[in-house]
Structures are given as structure tokens and as C-alpha cells.
DRENDOPA-888845 format. One line per field, with one value per residue (C-alpha): residue in three letters; residue number from 1; x, y, z. Coordinates in steps of 0.02 Angstrom, whole numbers, plus 32768, in hexadecimal, padded with zeros to 4 digits. Example, Ala and Ser with C-alpha at 12.3 -4.5 7.8 and 13.67 -1.06 7.14 Angstrom:
<atoms>
resn <- c(Ala | Ser) $
resi <- c(1 | 2) $
x <- c(8267 | 82AC) $
y <- c(7F1F | 7FCB) $
z <- c(8186 | 8165) $
</atoms>
This chain:
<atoms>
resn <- c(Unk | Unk | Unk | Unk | Unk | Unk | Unk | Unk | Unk | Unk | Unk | Unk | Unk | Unk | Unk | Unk | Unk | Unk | Unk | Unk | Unk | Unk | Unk | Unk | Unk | Unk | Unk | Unk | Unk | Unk | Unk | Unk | Unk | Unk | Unk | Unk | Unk | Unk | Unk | Unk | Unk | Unk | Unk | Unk | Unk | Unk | Unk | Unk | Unk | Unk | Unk | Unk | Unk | Unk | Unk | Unk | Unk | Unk | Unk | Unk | Unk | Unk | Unk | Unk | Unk | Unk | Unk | Unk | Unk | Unk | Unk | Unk | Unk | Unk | Unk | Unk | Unk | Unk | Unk | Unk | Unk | Unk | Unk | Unk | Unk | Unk | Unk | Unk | Unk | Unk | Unk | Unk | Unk | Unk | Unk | Unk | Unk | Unk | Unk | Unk | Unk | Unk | Unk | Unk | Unk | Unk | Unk | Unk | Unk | Unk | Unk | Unk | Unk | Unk | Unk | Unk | Unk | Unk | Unk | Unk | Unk | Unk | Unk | Unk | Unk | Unk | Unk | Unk | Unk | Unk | Unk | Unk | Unk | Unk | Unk | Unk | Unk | Unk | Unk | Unk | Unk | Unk | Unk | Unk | Unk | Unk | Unk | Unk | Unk | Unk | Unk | Unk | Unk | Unk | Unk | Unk | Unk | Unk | Unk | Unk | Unk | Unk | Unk | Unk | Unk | Unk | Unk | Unk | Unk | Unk | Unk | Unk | Unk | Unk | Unk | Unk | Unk | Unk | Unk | Unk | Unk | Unk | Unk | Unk | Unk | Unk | Unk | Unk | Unk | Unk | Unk | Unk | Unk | Unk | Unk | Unk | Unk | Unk | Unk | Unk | Unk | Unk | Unk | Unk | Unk | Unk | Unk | Unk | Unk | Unk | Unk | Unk | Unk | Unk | Unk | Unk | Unk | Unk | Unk | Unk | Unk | Unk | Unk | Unk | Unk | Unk | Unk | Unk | Unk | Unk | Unk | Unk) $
resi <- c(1 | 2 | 3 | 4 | 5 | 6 | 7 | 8 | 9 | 10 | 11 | 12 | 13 | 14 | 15 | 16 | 17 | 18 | 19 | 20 | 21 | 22 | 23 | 24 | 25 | 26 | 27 | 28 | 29 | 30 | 31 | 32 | 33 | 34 | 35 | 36 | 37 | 38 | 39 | 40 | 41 | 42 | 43 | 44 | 45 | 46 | 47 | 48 | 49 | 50 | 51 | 52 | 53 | 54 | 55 | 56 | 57 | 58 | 59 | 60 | 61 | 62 | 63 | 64 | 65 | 66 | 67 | 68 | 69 | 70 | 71 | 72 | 73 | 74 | 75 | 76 | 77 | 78 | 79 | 80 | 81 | 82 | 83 | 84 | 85 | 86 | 87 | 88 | 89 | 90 | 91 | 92 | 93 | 94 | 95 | 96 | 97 | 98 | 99 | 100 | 101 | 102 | 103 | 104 | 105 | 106 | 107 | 108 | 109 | 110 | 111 | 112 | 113 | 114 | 115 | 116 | 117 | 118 | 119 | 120 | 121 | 122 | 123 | 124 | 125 | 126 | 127 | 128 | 129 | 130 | 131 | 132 | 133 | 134 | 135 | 136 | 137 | 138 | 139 | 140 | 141 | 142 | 143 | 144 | 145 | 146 | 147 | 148 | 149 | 150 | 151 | 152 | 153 | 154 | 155 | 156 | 157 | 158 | 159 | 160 | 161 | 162 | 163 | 164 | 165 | 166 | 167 | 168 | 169 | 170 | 171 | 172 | 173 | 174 | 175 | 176 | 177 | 178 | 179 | 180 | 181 | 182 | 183 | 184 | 185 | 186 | 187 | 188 | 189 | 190 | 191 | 192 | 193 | 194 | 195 | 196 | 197 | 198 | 199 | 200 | 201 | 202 | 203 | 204 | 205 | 206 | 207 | 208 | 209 | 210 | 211 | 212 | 213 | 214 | 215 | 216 | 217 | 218 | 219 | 220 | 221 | 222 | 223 | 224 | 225 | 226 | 227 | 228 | 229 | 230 | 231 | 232) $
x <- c(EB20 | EA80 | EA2A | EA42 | EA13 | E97B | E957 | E95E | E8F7 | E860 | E875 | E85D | E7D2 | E771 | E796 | E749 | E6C6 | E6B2 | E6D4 | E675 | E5C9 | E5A3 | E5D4 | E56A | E500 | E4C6 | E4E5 | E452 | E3F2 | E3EA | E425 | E3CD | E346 | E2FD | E31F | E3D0 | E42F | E3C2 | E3BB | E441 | E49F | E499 | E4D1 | E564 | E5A7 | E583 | E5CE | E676 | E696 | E6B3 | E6F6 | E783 | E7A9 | E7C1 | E83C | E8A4 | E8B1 | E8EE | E96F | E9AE | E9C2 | EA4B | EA11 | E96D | E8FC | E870 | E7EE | E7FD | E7EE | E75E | E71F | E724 | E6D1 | E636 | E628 | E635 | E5B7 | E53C | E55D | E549 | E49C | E44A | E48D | E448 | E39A | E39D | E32F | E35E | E37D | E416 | E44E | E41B | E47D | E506 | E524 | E523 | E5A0 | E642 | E642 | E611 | E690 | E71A | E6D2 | E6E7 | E790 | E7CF | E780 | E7F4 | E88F | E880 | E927 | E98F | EA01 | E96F | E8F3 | E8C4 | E902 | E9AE | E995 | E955 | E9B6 | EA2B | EA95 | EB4B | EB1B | EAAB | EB03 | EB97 | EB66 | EBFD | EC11 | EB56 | EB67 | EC04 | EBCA | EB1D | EB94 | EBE7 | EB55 | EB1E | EA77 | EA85 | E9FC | E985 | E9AD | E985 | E8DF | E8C4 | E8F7 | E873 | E7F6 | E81E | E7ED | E759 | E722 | E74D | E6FA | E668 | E666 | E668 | E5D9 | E567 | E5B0 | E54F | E4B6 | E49B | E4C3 | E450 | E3C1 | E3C8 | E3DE | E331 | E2E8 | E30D | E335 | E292 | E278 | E2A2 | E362 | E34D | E2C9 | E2F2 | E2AA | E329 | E3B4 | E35F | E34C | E41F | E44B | E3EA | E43B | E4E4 | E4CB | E488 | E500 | E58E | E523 | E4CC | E54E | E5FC | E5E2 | E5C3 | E641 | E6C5 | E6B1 | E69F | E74A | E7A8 | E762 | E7BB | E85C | E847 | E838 | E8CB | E940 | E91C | E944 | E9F0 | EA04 | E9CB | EA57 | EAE1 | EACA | EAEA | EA95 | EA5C | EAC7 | EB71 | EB68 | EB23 | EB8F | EBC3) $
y <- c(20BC | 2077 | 2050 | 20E5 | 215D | 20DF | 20DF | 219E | 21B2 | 2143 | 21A0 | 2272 | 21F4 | 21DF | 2276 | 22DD | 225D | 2271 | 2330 | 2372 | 22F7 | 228B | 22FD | 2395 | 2333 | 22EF | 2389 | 23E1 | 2356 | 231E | 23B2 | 245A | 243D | 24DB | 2442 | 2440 | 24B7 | 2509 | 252B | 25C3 | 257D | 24CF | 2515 | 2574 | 24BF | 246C | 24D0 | 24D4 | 2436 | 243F | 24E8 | 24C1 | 2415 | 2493 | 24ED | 2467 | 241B | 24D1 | 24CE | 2421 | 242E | 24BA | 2501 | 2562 | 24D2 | 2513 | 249A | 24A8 | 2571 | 2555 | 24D1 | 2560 | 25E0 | 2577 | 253E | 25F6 | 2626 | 25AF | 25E0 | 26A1 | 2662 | 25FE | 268B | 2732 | 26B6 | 26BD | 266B | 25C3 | 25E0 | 2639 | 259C | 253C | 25BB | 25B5 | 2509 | 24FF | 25A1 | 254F | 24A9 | 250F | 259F | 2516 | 24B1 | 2577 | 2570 | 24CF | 24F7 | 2593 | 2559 | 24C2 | 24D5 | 2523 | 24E4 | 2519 | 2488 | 2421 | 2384 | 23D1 | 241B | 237C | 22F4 | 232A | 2393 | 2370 | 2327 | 22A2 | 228A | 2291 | 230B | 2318 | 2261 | 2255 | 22D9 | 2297 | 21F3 | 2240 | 22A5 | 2207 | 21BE | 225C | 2277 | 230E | 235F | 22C0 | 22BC | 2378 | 2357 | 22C3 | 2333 | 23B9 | 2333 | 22DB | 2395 | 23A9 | 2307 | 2370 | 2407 | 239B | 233F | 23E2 | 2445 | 2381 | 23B5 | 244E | 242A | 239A | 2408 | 2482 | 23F9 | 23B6 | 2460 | 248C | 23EA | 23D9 | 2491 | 24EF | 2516 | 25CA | 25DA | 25F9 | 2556 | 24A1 | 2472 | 24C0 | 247C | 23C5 | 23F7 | 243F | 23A5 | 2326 | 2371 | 2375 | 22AF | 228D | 2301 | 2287 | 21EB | 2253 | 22D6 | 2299 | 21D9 | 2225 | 22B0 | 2234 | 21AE | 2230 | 2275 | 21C2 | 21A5 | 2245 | 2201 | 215D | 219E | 220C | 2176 | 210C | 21A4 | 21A5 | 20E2 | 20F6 | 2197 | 2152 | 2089 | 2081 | 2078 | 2117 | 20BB | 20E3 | 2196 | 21AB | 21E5 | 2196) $
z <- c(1042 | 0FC7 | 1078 | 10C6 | 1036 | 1032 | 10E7 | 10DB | 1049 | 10A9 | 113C | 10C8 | 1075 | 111F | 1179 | 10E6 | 10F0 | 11B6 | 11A4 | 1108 | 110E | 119B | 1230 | 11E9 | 119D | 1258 | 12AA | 123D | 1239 | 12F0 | 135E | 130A | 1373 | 13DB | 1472 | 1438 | 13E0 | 138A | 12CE | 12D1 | 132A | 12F3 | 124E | 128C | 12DD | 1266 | 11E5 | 1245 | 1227 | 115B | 1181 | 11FB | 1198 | 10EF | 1157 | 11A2 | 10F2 | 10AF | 113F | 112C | 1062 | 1084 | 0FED | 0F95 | 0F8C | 0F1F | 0F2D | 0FF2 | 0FD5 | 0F70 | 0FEE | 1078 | 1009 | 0FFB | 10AE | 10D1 | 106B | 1090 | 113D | 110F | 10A5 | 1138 | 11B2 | 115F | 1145 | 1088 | 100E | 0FF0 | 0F41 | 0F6D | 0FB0 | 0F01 | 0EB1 | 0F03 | 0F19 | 0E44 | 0E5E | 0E89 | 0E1C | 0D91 | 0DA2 | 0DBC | 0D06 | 0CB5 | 0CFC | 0CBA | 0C10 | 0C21 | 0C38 | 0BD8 | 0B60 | 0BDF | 0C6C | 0CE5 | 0C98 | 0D28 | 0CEA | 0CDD | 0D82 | 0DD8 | 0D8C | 0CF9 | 0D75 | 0DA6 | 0E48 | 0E19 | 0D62 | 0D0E | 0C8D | 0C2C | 0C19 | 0BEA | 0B6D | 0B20 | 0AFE | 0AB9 | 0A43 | 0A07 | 09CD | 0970 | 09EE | 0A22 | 09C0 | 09ED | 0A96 | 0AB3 | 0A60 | 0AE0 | 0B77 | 0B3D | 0B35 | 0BD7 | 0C20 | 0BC9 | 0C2A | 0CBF | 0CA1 | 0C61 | 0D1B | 0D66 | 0D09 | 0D33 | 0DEC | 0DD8 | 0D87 | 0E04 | 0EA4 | 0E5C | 0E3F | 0EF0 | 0F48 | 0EE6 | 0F1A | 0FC8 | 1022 | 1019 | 10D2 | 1106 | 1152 | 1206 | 122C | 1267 | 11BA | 115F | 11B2 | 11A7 | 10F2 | 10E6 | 112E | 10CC | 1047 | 1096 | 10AA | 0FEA | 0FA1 | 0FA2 | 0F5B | 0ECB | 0E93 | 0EDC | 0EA2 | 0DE5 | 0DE5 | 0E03 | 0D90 | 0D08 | 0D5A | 0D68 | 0CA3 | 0C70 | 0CE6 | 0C9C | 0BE4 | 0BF9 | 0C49 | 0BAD | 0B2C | 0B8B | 0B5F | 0ABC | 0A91 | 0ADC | 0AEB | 0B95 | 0C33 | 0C9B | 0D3C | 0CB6 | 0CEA | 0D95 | 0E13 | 0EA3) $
</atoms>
């Protein structure tokens, strides 16, 4: 069971990987050439890729997955920016857009059953919430562990609005060519390919700190390991 789940996890880890970076990434890099298939083109492939992975992992959840819906949204407008031939601020803008809509919403929802934490990880599937909350009543920690939970999601929205500052940096930095050239699909996907090293690496250890902070709250309330009340 722990080998499978594991097995399955490396293989989403990889296809997203394959899927999302290195697959565009080479596609604009190496085949939007006027001797190949051209920059229009080469972006419409290319973007297809992300774009049909977003759906497939939307259809295999069974349920609304909104990170993948978000995930579509922004392949489809960067497809809909490079398409129309926008300026590539657009692109700088929107690439800040999503991270920092998504940090907005966390902040929003932080002390109701819709905070992402809740959502992600205390949720009846992954934990047994009742148990968890019983033995955080019987030490009396209710009060601190609620103040704990809205911290842990601070972390996260904090990891999201770095997300979008970053994305918004390097979009500056390295998409100036005009949509509609070779250059600025070289440009998209040299971004594509240091998007994951300079704003995915960062993002998540700010993300696995807030996990990790939250995780030892929960063994701090209730004296007992977070393994007590996971579900099989």
C-alpha cells in the first residue's frame, strides 16, 4: 500500500515535471524555428502539453481540483497573450496574477473550514478530525491550536505572494522580445525551464516549513504523534 501510494506519487511528480517544463520548455526552445514549426505554431504545441496534462489531472481527481483549474487558466492565457501578440508585460503580469490571487484567497478564508490547510490536510480523508480535535480539547488547546493553524497559513499565503513577486521578476527579466518572433519563444521557454529552480524550489520549502510547523503544533496540543490520527 506505502509503495504504491509512493510509486504513484513519483510517477504525478515526473509527469508534471515531463508535462509542465521540460517538454515545452524544448519545444519553444528548439522547434519555433521559421525551419520548423514556426513561432505560432511552436507556441500552440508547445502549450498543449501543460494544457492537456491540467485536464487529465482534472479528470482523474473526480473532483474540482482548483489548482489544476487555475493551472489551465494560466496556460490559456499565456497562450491567448503570445497568440493576440501582446506586450510582454502582459505576460509579467499575468504570471504574478494567479499566485497572488490564490495568497488573497488563503488570507481570506483563513478561520474558516475553507483555509487551505483544512482543505489540504486537516480534512476527513487524510485525518481523523474528530479524534484530533477531541484530544486537542482534552488538553485545553483549542484556542492555541487555532492560533497555530492561522499561522501555519500565513506561511502559505506568504509562499504564495514570494511565488508572485519572483514570477513577476523573471518574466521582466527574461521575456522582452515581441510575441509572434523565435526570440520570444526562446525567451517563454527559458523561462519555462528556470521557473521551477528559482520560484518552485522557494515556494515549497516555505510551504513544507508551514506543513512542518503545523505537524509539530499538533504534537505539542495533544502529546501525540501526527501518525495517531491519520487514516488508513
Amino acid at each position: 500500500m506505502t509503495t504504491t501510494s509512493s510509486s504513484k506519487k513519483n510517477h504525478n511528480f515526473f509527469s508534471n515535471l515531463l508535462f509542465n517544463i521540460v517538454i515545452p520548455t524544448l519545444i519553444l526552445t528548439k522547434a519555433s524555428g521559421d525551419d520548423m514549426l514556426g513561432p505560432t505554431l511552436g507556441v500552440i504545441v508547445a502549450l498543449a502539453f501543460p494544457l492537456a496534462f491540467g485536464l487529465w489531472d482534472l479528470k482523474t481527481a473526480g473532483k474540482v481540483n482548483a489548482f489544476s483549474i487555475l493551472g489551465i487558466v494560466s496556460v490559456l492565457l499565456t497562450g491567448g497573450i503570445s497568440l493576440l501578440q501582446l506586450p510582454p508585460e502582459y505576460l509579467a503580469v499575468k504570471e504574478a496574477l494567479i499566485p497572488g490571487l490564490i495568497g488573497i484567497a488563503v488570507l481570506l478564508t483563513l478561520n474558516t473550514r475553507y483555509s487551505l490547510l483544512r482543505m489540504i490536510i486537516l480534512n476527513d480523508e487524510v485525518i481523523d478530525t474528530e479524534k484530533l480535535q477531541q484530544a486537542i480539547a482534552e488538553h485545553g488547546e483549542e484556542e492555541n491550536f487555532q492560533r497555530h493553524l492561522t499561522m501555519a497559513n500565513k506561511i502559505i499565503a506568504a509562499s504564495f505572494f514570494l511565488s508572485s513577486a519572483l514570477n513577476y521578476g523573471l518574466a521582466r527579466y527574461m521575456v522582452t522580445a515581441m510575441p509572434g518572433t523565435e526570440e520570444y519563444n526562446e525567451q517563454l521557454g527559458a523561462m519555462t525551464a528556470m521557473s521551477y529552480p528559482v520560484i518552485v524550489v522557494p515556494s515549497m520549502i516555505i510551504l513544507a516549513l508551514a506543513i512542518w510547523y503545523l505537524f509539530r503544533n499538533i504534537h505539542k496540543a495533544t502529546g501525540r504523534g501526527l501518525e495517531d490520527f491519520m487514516r488508513q
